[in-house]
Every structure is written in C-alpha cells, then in structure tokens.
PDB file of N, CA, C and O in Angstrom:
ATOM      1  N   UNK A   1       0.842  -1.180   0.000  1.00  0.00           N
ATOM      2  CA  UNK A   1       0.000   0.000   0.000  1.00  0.00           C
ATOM      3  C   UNK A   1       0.884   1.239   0.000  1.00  0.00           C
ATOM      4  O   UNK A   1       1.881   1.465   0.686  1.00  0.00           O
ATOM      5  N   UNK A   2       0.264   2.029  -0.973  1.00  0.00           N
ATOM      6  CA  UNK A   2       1.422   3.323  -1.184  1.00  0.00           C
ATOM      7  C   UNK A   2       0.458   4.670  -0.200  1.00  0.00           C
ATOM      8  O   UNK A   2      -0.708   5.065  -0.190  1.00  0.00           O
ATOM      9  N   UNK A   3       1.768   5.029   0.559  1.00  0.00           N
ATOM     10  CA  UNK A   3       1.180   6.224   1.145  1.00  0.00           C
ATOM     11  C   UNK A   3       1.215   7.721   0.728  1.00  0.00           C
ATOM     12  O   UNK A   3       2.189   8.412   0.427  1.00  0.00           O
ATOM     13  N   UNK A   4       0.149   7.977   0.779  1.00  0.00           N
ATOM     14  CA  UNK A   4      -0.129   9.263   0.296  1.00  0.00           C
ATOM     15  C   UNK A   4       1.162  10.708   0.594  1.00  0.00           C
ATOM     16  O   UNK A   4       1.660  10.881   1.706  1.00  0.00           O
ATOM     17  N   UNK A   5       1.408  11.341  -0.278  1.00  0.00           N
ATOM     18  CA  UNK A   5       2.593  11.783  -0.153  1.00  0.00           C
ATOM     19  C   UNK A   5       1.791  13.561  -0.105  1.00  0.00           C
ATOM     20  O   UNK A   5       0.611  13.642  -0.447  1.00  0.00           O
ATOM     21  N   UNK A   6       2.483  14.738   0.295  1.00  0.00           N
ATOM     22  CA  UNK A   6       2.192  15.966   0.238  1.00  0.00           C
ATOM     23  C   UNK A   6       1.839  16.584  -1.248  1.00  0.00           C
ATOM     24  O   UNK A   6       1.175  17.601  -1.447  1.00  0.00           O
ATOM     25  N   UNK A   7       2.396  15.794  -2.174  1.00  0.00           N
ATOM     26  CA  UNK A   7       2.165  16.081  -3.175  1.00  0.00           C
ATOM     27  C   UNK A   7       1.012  15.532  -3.777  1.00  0.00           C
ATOM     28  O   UNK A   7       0.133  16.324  -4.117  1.00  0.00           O
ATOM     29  N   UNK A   8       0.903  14.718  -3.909  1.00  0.00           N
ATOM     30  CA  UNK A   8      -0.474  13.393  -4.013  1.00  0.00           C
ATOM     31  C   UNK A   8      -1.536  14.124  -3.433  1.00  0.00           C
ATOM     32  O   UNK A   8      -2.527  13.947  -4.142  1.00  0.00           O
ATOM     33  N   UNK A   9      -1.918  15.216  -2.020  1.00  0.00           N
ATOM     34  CA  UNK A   9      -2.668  15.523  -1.525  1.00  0.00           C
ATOM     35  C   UNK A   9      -2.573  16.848  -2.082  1.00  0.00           C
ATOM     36  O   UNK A   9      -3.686  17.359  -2.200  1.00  0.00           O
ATOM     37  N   UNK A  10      -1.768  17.465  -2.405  1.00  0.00           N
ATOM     38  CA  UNK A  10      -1.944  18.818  -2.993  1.00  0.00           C
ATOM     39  C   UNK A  10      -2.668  18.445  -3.996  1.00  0.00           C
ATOM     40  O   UNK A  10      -3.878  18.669  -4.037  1.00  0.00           O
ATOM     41  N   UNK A  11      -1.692  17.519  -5.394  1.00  0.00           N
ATOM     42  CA  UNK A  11      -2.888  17.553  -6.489  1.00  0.00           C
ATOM     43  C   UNK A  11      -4.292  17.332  -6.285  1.00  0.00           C
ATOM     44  O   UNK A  11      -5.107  18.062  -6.848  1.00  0.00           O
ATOM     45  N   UNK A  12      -4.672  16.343  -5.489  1.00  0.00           N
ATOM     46  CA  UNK A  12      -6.373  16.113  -5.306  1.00  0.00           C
ATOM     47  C   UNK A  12      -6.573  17.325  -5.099  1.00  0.00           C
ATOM     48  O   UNK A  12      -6.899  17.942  -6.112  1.00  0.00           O
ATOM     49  N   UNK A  13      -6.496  17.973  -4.076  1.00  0.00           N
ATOM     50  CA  UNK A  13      -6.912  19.060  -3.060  1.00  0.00           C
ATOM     51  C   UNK A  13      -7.107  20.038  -4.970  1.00  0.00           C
ATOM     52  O   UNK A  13      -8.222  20.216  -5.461  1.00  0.00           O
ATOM     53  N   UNK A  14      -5.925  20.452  -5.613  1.00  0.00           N
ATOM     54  CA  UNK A  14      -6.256  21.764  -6.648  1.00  0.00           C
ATOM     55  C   UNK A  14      -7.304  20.885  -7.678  1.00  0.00           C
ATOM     56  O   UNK A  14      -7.836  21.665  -8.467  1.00  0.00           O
ATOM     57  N   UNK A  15      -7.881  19.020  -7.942  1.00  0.00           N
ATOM     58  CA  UNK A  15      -8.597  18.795  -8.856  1.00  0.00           C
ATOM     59  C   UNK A  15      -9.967  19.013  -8.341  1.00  0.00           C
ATOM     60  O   UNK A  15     -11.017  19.104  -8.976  1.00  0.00           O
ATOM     61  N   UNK A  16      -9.714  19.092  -6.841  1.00  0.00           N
ATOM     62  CA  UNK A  16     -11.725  19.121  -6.460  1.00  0.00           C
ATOM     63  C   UNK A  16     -11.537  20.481  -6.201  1.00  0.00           C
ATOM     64  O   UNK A  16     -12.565  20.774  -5.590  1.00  0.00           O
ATOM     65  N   UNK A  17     -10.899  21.432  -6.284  1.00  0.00           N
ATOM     66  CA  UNK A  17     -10.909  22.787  -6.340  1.00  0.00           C
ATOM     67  C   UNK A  17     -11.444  23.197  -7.732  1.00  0.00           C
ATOM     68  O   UNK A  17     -12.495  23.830  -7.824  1.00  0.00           O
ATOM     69  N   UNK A  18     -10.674  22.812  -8.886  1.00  0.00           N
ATOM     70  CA  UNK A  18     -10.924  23.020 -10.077  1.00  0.00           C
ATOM     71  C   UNK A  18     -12.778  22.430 -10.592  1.00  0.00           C
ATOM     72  O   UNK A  18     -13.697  23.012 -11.169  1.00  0.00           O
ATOM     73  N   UNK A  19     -12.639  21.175 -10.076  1.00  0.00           N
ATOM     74  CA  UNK A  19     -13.998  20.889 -10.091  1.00  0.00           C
ATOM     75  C   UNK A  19     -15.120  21.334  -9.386  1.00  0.00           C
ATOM     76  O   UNK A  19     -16.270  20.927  -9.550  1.00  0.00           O
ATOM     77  N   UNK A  20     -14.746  22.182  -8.599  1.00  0.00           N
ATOM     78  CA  UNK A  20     -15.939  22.776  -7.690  1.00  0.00           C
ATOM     79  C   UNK A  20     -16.061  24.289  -8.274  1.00  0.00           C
ATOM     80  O   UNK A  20     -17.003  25.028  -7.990  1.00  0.00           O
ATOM     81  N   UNK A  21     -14.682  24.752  -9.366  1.00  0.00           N
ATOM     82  CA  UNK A  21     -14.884  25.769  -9.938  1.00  0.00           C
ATOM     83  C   UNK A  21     -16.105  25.414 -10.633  1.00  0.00           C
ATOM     84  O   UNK A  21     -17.256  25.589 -10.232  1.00  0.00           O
ATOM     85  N   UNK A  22     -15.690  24.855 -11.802  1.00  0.00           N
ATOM     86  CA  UNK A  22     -16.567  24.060 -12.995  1.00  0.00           C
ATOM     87  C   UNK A  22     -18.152  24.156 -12.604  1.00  0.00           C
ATOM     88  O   UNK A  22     -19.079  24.637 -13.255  1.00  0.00           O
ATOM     89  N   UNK A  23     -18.146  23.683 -11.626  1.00  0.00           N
ATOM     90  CA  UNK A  23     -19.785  23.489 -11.033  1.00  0.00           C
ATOM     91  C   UNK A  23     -20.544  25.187 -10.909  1.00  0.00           C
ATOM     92  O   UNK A  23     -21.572  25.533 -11.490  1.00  0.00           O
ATOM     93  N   UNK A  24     -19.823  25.918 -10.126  1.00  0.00           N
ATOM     94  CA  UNK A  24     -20.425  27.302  -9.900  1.00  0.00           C
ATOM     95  C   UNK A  24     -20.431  28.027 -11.378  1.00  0.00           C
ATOM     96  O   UNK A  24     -21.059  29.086 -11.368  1.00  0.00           O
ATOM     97  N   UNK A  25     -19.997  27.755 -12.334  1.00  0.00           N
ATOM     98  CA  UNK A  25     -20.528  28.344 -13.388  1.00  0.00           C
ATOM     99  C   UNK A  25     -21.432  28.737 -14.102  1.00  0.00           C
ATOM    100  O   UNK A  25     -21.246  29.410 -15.115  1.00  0.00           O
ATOM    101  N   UNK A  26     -23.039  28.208 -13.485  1.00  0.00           N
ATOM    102  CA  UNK A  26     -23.938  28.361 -13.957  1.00  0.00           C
ATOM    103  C   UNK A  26     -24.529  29.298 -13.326  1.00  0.00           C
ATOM    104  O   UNK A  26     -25.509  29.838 -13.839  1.00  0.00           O
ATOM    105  N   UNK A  27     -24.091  29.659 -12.170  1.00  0.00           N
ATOM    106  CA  UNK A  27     -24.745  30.883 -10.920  1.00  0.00           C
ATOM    107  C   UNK A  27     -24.311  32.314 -11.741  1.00  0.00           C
ATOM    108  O   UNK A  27     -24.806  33.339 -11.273  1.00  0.00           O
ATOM    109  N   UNK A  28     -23.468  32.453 -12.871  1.00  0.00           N
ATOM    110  CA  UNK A  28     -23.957  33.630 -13.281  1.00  0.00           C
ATOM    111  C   UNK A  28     -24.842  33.953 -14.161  1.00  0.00           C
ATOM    112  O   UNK A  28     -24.791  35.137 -14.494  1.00  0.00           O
ATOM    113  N   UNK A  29     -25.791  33.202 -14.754  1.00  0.00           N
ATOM    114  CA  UNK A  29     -26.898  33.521 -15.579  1.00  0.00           C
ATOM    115  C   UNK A  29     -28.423  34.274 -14.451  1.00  0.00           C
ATOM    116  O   UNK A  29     -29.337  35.078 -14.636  1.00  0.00           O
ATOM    117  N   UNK A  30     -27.866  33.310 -13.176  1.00  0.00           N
ATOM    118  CA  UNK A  30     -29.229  33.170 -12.369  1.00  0.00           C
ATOM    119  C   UNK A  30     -28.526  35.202 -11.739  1.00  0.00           C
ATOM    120  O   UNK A  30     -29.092  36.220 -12.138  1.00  0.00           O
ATOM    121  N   UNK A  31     -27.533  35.224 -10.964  1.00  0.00           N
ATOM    122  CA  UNK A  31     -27.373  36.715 -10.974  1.00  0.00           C
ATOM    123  C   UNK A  31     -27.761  37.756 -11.651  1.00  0.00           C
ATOM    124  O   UNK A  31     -28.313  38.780 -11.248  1.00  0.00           O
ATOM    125  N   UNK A  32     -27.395  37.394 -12.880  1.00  0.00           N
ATOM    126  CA  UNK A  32     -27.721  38.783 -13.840  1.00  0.00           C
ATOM    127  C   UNK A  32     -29.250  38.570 -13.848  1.00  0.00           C
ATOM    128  O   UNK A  32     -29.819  39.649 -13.679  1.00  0.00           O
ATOM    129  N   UNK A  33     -30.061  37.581 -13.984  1.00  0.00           N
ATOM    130  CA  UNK A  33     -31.747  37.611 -13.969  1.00  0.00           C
ATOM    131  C   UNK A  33     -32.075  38.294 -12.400  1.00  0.00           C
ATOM    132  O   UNK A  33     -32.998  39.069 -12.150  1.00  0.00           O
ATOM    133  N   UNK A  34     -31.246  37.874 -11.618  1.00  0.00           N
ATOM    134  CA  UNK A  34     -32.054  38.497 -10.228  1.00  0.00           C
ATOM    135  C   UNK A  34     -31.471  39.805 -10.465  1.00  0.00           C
ATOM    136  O   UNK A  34     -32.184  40.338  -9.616  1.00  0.00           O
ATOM    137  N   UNK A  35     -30.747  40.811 -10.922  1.00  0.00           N
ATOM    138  CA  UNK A  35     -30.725  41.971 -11.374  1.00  0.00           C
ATOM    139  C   UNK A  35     -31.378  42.475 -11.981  1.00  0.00           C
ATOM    140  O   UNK A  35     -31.821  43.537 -11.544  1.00  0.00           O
ATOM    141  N   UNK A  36     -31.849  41.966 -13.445  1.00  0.00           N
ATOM    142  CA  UNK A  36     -32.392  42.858 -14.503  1.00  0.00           C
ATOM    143  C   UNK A  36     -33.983  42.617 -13.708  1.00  0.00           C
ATOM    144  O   UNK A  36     -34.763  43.570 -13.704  1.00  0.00           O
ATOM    145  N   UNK A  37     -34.336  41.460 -13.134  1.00  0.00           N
ATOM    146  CA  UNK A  37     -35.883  41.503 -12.273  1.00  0.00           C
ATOM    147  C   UNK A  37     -35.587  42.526 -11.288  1.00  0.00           C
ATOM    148  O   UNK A  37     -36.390  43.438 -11.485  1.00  0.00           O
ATOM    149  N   UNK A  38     -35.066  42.719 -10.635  1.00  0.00           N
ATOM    150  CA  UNK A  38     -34.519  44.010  -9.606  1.00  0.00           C
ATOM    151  C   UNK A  38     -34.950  45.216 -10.127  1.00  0.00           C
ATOM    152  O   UNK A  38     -35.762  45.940  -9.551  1.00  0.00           O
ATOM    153  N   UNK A  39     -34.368  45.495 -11.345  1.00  0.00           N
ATOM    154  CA  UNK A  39     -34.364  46.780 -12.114  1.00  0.00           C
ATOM    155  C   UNK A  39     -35.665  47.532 -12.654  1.00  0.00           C
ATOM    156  O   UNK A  39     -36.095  48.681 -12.757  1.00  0.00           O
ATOM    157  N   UNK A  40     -36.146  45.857 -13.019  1.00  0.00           N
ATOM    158  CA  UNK A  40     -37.417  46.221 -13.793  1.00  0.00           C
ATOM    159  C   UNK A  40     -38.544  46.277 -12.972  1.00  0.00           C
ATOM    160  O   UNK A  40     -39.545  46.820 -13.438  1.00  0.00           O
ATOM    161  N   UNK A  41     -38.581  45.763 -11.696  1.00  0.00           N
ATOM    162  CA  UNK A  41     -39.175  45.823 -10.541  1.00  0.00           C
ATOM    163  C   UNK A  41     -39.351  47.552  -9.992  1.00  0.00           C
ATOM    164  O   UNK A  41     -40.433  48.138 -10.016  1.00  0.00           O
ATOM    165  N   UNK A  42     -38.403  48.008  -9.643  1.00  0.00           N
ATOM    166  CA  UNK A  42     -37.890  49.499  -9.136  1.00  0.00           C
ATOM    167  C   UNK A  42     -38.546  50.102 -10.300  1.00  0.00           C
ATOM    168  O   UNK A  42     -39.534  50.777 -10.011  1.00  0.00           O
ATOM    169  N   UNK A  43     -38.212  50.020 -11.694  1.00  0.00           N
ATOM    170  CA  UNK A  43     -38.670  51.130 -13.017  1.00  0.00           C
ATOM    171  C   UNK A  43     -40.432  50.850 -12.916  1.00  0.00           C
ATOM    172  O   UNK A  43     -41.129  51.848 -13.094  1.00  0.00           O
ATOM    173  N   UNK A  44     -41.169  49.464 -12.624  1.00  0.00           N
ATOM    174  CA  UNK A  44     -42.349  49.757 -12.440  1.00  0.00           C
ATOM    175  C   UNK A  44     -43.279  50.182 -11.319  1.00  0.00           C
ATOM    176  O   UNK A  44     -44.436  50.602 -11.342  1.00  0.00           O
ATOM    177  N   UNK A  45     -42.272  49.905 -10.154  1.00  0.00           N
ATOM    178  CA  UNK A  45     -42.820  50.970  -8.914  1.00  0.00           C
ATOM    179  C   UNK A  45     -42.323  52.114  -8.951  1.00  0.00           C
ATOM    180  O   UNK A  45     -43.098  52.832  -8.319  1.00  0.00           O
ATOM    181  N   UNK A  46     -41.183  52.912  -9.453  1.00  0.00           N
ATOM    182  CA  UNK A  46     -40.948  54.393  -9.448  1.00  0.00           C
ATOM    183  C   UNK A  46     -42.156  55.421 -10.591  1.00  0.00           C
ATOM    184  O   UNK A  46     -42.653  56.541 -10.474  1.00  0.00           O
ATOM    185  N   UNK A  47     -42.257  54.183 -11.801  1.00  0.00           N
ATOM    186  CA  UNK A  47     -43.601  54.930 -12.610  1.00  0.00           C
ATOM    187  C   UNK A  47     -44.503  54.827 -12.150  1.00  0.00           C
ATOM    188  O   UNK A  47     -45.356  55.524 -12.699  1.00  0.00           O
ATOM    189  N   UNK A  48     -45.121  53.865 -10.732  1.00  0.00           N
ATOM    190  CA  UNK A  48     -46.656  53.579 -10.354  1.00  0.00           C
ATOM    191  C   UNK A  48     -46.646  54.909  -9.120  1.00  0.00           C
ATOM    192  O   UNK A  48     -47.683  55.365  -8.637  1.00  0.00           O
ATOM    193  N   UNK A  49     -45.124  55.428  -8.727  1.00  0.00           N
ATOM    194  CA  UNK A  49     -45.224  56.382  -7.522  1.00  0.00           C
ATOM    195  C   UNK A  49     -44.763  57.685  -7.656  1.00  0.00           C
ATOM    196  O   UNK A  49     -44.713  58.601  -6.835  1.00  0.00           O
ATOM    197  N   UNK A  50     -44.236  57.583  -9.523  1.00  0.00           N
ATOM    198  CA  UNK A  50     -44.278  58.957  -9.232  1.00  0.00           C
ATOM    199  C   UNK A  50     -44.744  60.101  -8.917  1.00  0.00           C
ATOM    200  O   UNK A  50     -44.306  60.855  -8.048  1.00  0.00           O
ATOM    201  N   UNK A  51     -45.773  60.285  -9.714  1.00  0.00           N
ATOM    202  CA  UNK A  51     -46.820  61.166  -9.271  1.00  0.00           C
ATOM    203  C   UNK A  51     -47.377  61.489  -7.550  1.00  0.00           C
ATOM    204  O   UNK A  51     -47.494  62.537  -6.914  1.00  0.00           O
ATOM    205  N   UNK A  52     -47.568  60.412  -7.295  1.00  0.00           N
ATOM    206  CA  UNK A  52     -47.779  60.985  -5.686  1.00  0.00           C
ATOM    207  C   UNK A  52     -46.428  61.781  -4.782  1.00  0.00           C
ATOM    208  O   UNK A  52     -46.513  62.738  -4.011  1.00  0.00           O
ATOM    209  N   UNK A  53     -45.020  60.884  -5.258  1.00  0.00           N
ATOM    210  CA  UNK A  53     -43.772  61.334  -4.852  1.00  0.00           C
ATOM    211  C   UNK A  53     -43.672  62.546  -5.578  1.00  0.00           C
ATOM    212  O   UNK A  53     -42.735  63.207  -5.129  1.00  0.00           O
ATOM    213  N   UNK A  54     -44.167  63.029  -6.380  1.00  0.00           N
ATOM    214  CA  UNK A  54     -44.163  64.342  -7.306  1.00  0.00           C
ATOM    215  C   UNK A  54     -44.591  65.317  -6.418  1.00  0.00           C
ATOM    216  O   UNK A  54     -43.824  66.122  -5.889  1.00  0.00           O
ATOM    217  N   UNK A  55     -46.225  65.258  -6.170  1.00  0.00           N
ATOM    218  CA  UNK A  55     -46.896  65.733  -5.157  1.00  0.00           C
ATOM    219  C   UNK A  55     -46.748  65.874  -3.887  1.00  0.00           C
ATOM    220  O   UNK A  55     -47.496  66.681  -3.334  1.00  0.00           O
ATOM    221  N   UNK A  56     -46.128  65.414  -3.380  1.00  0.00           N
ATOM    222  CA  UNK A  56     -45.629  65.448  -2.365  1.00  0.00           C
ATOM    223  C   UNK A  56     -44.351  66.064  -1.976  1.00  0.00           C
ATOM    224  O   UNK A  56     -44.270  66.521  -0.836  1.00  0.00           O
ATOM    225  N   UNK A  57     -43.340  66.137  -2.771  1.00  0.00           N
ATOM    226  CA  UNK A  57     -42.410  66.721  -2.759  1.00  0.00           C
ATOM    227  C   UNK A  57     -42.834  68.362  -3.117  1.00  0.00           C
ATOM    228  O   UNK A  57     -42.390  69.316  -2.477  1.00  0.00           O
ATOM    229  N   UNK A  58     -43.628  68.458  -4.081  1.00  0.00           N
ATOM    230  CA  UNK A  58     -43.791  70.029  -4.303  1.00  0.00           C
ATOM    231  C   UNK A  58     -44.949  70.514  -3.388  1.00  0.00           C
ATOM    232  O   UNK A  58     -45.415  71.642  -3.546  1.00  0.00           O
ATOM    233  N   UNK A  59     -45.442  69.623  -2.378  1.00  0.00           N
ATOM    234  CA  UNK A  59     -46.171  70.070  -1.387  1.00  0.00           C
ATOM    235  C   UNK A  59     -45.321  70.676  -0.067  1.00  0.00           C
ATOM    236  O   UNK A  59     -45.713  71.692   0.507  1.00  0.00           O
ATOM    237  N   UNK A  60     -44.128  69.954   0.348  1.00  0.00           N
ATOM    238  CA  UNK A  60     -43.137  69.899   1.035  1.00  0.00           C
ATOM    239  C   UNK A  60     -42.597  71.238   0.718  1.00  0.00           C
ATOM    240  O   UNK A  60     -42.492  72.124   1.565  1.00  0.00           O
ATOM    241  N   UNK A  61     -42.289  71.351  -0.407  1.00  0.00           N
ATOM    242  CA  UNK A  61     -41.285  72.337  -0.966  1.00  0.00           C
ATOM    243  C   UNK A  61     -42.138  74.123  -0.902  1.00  0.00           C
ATOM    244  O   UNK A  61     -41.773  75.235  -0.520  1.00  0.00           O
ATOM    245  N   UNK A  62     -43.110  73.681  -1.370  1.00  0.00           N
ATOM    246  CA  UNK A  62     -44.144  75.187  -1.138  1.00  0.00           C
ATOM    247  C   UNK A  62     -44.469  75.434   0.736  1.00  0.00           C
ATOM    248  O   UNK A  62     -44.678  76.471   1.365  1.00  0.00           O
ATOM    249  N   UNK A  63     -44.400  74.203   1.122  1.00  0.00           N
ATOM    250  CA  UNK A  63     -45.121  74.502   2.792  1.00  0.00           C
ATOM    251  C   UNK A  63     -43.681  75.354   3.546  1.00  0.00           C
ATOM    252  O   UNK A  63     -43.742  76.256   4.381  1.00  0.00           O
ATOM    253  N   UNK A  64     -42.768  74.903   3.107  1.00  0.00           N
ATOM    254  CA  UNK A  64     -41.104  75.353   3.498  1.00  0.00           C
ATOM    255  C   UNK A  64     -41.187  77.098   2.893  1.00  0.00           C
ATOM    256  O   UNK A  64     -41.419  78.065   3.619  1.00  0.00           O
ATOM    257  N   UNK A  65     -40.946  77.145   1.493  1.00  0.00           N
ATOM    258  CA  UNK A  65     -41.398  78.388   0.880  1.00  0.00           C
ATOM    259  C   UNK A  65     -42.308  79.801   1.117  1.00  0.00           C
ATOM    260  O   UNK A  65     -42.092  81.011   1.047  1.00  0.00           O
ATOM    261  N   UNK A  66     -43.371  78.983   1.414  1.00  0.00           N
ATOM    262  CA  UNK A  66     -44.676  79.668   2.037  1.00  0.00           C
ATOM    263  C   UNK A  66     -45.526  80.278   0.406  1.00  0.00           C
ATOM    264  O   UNK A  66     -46.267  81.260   0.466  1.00  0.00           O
ATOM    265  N   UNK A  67     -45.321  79.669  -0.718  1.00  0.00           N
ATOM    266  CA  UNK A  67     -46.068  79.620  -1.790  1.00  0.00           C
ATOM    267  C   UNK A  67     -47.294  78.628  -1.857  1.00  0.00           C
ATOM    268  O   UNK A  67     -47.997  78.582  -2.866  1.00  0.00           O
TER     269      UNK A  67
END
C-alpha cells in the first residue's frame, strides 16, 4: 500500500478545487436575472409612484417656501 505523499494531496486538493470551480458556473446567468428583475421591478414601482412622490415633494417644498 502506497502512502499518500504531500504532493499526491496537494494535487487532489487543486482537482476538487478546479472541479468545484466548474460546477459554480452556472450561478452567473441566475445573478444577472435576479438583477435585470430588480431593475425592472424598481422602473415599475418608481412609474406607479411617481406622481404621488411628485406631489408630495412640491407640497413639502411650497409649505417650506410659504407659496
């Protein structure tokens, strides 16, 4: 029986490294979708609020003013 040598354990150690790279490669398709849903999320609640955030801000802004 041959015993495992420092070197023998390094290589395994960098092939299930390399192979555990390999595997996470597909997690960047799923990122960029939970972004652009992010984005497009925010662009259809900032158009459903602008108007009140409109109003409100130039209500703010005149009560400060005194217009």
């Amino acid at each position: 029986m041959k015993e495992n040598t420092w070197k023998d354990r390094a290589a395994g150690a960098v092939a299930r490294r390399l192979a555990d790279a390999r595997s996470d490669r597909g997690d960047v398709p799923g990122w960029v979708l939970i972004t652009l849903m992010s984005a497009g999320l925010v662009a259809v609640l900032w158009a459903v609020a602008e108007p009140a955030l409109s109003n409100l801000f130039d209500s703010a802004i005149e009560s400060v003013t005194g217009n």
